[in-house]
Backbone as CSV, one residue per row, in Angstrom:
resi,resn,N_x,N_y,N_z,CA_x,CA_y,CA_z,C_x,C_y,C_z
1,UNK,17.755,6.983,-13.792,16.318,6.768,-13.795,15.820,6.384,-12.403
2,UNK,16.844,5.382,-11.432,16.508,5.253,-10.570,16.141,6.514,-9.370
3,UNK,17.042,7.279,-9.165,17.053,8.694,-8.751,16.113,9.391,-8.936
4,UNK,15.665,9.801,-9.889,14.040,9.991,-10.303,13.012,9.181,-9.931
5,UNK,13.063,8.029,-10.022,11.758,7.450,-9.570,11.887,7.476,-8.439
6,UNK,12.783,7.321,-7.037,12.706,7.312,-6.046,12.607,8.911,-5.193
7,UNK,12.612,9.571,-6.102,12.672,11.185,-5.584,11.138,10.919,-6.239
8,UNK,10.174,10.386,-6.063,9.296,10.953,-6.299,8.488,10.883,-7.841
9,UNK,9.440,10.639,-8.659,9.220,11.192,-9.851,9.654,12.637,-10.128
10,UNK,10.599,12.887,-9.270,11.228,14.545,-9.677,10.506,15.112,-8.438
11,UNK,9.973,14.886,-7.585,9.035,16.239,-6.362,10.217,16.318,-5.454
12,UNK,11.286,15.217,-5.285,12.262,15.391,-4.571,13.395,15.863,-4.684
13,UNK,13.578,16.183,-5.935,14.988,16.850,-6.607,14.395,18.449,-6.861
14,UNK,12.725,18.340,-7.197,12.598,19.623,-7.485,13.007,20.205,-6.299
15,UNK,12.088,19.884,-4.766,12.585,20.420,-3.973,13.710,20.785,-3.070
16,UNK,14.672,19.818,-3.522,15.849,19.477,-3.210,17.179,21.084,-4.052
17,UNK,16.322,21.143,-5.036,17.145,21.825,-6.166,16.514,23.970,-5.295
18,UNK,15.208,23.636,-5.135,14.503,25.011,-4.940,15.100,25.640,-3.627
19,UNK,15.332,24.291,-2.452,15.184,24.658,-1.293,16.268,24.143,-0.477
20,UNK,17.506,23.398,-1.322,18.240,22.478,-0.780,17.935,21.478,0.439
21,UNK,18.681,21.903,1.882,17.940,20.496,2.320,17.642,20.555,3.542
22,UNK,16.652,21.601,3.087,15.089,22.375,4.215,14.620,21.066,4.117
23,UNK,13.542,20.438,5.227,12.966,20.084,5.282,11.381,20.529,4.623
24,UNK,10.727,19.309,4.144,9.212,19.749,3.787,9.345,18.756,2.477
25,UNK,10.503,18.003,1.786,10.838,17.483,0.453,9.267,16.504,0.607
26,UNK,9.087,15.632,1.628,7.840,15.140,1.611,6.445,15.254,1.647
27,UNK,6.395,16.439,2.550,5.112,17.137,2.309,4.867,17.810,1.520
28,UNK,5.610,18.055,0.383,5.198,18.360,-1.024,5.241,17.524,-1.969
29,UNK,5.607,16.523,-2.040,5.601,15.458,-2.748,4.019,14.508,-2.717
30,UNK,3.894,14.552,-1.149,2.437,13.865,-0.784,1.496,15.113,-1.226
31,UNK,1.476,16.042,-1.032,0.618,17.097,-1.520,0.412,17.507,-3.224
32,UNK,0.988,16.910,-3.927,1.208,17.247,-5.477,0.521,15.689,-5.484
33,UNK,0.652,14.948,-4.709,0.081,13.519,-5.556,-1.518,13.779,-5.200
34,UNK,-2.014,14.336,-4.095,-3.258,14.546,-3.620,-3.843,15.455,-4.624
35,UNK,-3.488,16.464,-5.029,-3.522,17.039,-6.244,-4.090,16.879,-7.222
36,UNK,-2.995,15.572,-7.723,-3.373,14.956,-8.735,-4.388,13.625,-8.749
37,UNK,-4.462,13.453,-7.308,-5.681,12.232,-7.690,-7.039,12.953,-7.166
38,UNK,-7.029,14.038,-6.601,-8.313,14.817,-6.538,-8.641,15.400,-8.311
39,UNK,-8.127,16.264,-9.016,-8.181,16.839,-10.086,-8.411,15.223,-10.999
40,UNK,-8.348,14.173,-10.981,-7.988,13.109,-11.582,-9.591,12.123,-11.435
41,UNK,-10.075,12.431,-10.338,-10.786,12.051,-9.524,-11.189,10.584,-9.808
42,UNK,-9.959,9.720,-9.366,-9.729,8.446,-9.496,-10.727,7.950,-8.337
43,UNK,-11.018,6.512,-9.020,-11.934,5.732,-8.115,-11.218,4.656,-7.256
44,UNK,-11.030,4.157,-6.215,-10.765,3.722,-5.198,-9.903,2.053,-5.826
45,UNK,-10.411,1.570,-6.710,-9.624,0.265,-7.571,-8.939,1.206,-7.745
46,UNK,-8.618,1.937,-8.713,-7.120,2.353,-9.486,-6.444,3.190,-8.224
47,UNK,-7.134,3.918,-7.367,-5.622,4.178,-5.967,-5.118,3.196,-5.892
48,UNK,-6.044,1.686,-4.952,-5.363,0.303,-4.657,-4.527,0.131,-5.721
49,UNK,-4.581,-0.091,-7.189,-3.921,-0.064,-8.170,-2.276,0.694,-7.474
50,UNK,-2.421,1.883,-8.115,-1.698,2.706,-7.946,-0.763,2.161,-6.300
51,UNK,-1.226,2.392,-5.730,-0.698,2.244,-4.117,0.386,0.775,-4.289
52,UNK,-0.378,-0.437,-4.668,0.575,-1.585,-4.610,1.720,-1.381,-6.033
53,UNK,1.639,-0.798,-7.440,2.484,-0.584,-7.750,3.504,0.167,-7.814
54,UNK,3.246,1.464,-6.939,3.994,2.160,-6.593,4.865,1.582,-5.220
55,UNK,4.295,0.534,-4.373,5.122,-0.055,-3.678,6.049,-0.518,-4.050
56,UNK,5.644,-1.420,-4.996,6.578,-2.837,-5.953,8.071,-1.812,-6.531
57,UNK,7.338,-0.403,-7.152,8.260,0.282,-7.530,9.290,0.601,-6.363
58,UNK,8.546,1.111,-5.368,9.870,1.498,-4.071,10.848,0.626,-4.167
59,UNK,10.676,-0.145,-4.140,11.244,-1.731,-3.640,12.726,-1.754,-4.414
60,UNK,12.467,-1.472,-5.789,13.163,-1.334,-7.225,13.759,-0.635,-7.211
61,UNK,13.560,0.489,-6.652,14.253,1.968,-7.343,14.726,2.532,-6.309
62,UNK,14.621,1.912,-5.025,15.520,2.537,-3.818,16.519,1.557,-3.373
63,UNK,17.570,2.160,-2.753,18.355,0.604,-2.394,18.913,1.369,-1.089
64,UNK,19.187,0.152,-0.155,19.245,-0.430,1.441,20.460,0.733,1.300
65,UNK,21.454,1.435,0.712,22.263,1.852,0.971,22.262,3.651,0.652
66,UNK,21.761,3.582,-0.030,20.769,5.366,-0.106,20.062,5.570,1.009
67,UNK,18.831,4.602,0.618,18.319,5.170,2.108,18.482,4.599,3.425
68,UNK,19.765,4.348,3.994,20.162,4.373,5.081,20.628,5.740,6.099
69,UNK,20.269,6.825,5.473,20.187,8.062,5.885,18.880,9.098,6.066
70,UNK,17.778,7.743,5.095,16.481,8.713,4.281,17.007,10.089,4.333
71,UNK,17.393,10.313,2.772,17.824,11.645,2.474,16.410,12.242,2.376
72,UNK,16.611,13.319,2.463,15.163,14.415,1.945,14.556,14.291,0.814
73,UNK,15.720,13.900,-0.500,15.042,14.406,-1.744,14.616,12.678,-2.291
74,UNK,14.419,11.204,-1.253,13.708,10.759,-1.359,12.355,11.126,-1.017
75,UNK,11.301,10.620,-1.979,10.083,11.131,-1.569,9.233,10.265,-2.268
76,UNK,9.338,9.459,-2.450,8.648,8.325,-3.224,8.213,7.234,-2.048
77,UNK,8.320,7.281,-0.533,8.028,7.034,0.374,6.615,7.445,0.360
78,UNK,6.896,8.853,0.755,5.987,9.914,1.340,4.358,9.259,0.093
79,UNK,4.994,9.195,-1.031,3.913,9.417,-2.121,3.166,7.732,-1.719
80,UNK,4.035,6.708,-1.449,3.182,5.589,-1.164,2.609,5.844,0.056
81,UNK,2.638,6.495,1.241,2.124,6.375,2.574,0.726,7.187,2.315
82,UNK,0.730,8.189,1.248,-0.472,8.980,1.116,-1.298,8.362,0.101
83,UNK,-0.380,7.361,-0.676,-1.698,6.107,-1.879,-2.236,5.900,-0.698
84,UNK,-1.839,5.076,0.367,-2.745,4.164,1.181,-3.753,5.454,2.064
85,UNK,-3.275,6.295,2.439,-4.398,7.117,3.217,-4.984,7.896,1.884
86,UNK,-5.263,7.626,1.130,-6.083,8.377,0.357,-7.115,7.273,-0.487
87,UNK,-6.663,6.104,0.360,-7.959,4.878,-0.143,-9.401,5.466,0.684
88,UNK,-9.189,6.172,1.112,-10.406,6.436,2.249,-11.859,7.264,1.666
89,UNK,-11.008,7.759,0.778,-12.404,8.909,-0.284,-11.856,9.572,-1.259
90,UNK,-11.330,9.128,-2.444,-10.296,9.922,-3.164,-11.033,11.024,-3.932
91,UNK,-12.515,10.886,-3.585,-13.057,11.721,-4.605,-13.475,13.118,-4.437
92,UNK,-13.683,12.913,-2.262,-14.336,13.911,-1.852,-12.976,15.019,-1.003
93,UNK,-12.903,16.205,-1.303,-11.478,16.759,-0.752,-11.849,17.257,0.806
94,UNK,-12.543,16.868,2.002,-12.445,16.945,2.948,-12.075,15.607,3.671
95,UNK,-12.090,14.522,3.134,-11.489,13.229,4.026,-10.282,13.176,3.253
96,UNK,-9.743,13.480,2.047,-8.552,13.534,1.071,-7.489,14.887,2.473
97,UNK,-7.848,15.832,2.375,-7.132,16.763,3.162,-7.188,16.475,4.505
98,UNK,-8.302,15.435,5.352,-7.838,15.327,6.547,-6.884,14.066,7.066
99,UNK,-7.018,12.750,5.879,-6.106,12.057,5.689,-4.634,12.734,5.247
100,UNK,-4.253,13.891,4.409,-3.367,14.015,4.075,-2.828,15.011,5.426
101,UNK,-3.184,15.616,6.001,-2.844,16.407,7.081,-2.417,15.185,8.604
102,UNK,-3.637,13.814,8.981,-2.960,12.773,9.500,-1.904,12.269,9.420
103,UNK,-1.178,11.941,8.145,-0.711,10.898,7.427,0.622,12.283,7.741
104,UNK,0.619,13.011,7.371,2.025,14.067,7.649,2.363,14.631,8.906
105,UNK,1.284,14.624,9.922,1.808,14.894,11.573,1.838,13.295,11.935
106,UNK,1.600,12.291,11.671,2.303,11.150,12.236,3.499,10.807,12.000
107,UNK,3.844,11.233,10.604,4.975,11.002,9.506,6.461,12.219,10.874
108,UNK,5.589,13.171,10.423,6.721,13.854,11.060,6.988,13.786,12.547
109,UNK,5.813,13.848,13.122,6.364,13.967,14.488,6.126,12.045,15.531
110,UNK,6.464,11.168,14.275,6.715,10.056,14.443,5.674,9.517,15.998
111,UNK,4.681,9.983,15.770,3.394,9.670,16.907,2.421,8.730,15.962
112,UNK,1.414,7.960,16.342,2.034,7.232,17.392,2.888,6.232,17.229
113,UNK,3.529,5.349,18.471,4.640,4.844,18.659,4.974,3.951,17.407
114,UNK,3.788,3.292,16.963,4.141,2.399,15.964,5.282,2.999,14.948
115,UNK,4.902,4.327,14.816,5.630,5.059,13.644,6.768,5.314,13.512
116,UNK,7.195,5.456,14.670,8.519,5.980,15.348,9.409,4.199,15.340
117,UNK,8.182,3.755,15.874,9.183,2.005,15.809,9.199,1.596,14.323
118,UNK,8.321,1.717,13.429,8.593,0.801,11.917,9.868,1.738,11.378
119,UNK,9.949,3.311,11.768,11.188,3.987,11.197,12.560,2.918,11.673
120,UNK,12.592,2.356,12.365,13.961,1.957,13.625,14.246,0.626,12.770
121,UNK,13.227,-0.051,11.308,13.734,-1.185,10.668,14.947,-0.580,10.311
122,UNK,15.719,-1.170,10.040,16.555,-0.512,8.440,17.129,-0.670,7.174
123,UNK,17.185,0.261,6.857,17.080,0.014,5.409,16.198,0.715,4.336
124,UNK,16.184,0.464,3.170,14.619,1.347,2.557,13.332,0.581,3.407
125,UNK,13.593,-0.368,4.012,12.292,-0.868,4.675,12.007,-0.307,5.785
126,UNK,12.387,0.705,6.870,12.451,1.193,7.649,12.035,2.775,6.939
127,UNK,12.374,3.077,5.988,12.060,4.264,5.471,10.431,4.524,4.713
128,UNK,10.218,2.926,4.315,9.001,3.080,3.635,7.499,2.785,4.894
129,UNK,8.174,1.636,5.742,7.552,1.254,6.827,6.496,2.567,7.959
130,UNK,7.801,3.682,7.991,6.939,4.651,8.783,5.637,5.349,7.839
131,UNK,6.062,5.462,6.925,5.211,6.183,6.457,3.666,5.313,5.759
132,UNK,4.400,4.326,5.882,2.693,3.283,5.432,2.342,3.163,7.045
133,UNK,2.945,3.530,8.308,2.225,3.207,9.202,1.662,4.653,9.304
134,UNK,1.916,5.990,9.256,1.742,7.027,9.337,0.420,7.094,8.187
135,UNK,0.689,6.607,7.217,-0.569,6.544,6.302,-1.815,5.732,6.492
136,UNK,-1.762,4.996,6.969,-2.576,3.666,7.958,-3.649,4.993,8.720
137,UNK,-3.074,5.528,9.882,-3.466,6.422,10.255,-4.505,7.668,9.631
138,UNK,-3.757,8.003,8.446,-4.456,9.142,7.551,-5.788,8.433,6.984
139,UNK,-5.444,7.344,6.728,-6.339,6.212,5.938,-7.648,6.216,7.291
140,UNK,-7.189,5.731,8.631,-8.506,6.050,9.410,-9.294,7.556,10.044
141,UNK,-8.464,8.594,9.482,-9.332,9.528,9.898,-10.010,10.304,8.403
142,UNK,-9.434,9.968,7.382,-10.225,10.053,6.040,-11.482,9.276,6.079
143,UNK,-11.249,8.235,6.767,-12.836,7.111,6.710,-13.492,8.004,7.615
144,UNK,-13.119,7.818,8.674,-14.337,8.984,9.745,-14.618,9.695,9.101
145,UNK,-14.274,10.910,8.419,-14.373,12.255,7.730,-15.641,12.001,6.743
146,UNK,-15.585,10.580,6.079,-16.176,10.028,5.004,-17.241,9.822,5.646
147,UNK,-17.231,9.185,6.421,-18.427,8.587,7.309,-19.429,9.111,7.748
148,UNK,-19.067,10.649,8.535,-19.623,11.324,8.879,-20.724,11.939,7.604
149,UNK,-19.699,12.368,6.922,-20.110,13.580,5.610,-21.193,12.282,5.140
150,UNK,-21.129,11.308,5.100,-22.040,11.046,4.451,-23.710,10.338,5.608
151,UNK,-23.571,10.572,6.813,-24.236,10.353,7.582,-25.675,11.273,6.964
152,UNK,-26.823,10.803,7.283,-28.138,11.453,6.735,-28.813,11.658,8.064
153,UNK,-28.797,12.611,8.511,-29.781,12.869,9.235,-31.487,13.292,9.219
């Protein structure tokens, strides 16, 4: 059960199983949850909701010795770093897609530095760390996006 919840809820084994161990296990995992909270069109309490218990869950269901490699077909990372950048407008899908497009070029190409340094903890805390800082990120260019779109001229 643990294996499952930390893959994601299955987005990491699916892809793990489709594609072996190509890279991308996370950016489909964060992209199926965007998905589902756009189609869902959850209001900003139940993300926060969502976001801190899906933390509490990381915490639980991953252990310091799995992810001391962050395998690929964890992805239950990826899915908390995009709760927090998708606090930004969960309702409207142009700050949802420009947070989720942030939140995955910081993730991957570990810019900026912060991101690259919270990866260097270790442990699952080093694994979950980049990507809530990478999501931090998504989280401020979803607000701009928001901001704008809703500017009245």
């Amino acid at each position: 059960m643990k294996t499952f919840i930390a893959s994601g809820f299955g987005a990491g084994i699916f892809w793990r199983t489709f594609f072996g161990e190509k890279k991308g296990g996370g950016s489909f995992a964060s992209l199926v949850f965007v998905a589902i909270i756009y189609f869902l069109q959850l209001e900003t309490i139940w993300l926060l909701i969502i976001f801190i218990s899906l933390t509490i869950i990381y915490f639980f269901s991953v252990d310091d010795i799995t992810a001391s490699n962050d395998p690929s077909w964890i992805t239950l990372d990826e899915i908390v770093g995009m709760s927090f950048a998708s606090l930004a407008s969960p309702s409207e899908l142009l700050p949802l897609l420009t947070g989720f497009i942030i939140f995955r070029a910081s993730d991957i190409l570990k810019t900026p530095k912060i991101v690259a340094q919270m990866e260097e903890i270790p442990g699952k805390k080093g694994v979950l760390y980049d990507d809530l800082a990478a999501g931090g990120f998504g989280l401020l260019g979803g607000v701009i996006v928001n901001q704008i779109m809703n500017l009245s001229l």
